[in-house]
Structures are given as structure tokens and as C-alpha cells.
C-alpha positions in Angstrom: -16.1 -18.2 -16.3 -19.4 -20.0 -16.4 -18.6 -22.2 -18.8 -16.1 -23.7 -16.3 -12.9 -22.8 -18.3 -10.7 -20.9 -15.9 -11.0 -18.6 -12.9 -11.3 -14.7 -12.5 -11.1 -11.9 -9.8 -14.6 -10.1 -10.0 -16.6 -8.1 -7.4 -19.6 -9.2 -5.5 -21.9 -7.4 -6.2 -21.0 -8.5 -10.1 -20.7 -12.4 -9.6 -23.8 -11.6 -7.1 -26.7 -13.2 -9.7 -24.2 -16.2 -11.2 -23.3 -17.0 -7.5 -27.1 -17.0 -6.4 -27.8 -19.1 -9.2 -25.1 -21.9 -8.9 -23.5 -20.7 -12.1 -20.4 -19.9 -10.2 -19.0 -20.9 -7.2 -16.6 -18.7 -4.7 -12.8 -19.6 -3.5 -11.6 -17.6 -0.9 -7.8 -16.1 -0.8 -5.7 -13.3 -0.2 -5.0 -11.0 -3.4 -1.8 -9.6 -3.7 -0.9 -6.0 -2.7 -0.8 -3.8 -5.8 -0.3 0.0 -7.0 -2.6 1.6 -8.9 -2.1 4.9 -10.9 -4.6 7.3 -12.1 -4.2 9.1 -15.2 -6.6 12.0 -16.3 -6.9 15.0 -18.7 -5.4 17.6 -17.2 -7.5 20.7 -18.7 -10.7 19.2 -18.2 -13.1 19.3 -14.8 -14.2 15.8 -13.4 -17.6 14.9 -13.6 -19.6 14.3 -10.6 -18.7 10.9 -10.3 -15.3 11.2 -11.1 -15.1 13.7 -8.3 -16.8 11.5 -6.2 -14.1 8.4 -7.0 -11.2 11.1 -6.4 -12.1 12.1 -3.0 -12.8 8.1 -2.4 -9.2 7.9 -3.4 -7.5 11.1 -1.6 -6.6 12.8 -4.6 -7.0 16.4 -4.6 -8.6 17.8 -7.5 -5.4 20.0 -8.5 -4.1 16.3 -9.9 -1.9 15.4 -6.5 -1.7 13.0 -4.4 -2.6 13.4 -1.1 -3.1 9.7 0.1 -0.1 7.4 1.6 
């Protein structure tokens, strides 16, 4: 996106140093609502982290869902 050819949803704290710089400049709308799904392997045990993101998400570690 720095080469000005087109435009792209990224996070802050990604487009953080480009932004700072004046490599990038920032347009402020509403994103659309959207599902997501998760998908994992069901006989192995999540890592740390990926424990960490399913909690962060509501999902219990038996693989359900237990968000709305």
C-alpha cells in the first residue's frame, strides 16, 4: 500500500511505523459485520497462545462454542 496503488484494512499497531512516517495515511469508516469460524485439529492440545486466543474468543477448549 505504500506505493500508493490501492487501499487495505490493517491493524494499528501494524500500519503504526508507515503511519508515523507519512508513508501511509488513515481513512476512517465503519467495516462491515462479519462471521468468523475457527477450525482446529481436534486430537491435539492448543498451545499457550492458542489457549490464550480461545478463551479471548469464548470457546471452550472441548471445541464448542460458548460465545453468542
Amino acid at each position: 500500500m505504500e506505493a500508493g496503488l490501492g487501499a487495505t484494512v490493517v491493524s494499528a499497531s501494524v500500519a503504526a511505523p508507515s503511519l508515523e512516517a507519512g508513508l501511509l495515511h488513515q481513512v476512517g469508516f465503519d467495516l462491515p459485520e462479519r462471521d468468523f469460524r475457527l477450525l482446529r485439529h481436534r486430537s491435539r492440545t492448543p498451545s499457550a497462545a492458542a489457549g490464550a486466543l480461545l478463551d479471548l474468543l469464548g470457546v471452550e477448549r472441548s471445541g464448542r462454542w460458548v460465545g453468542t
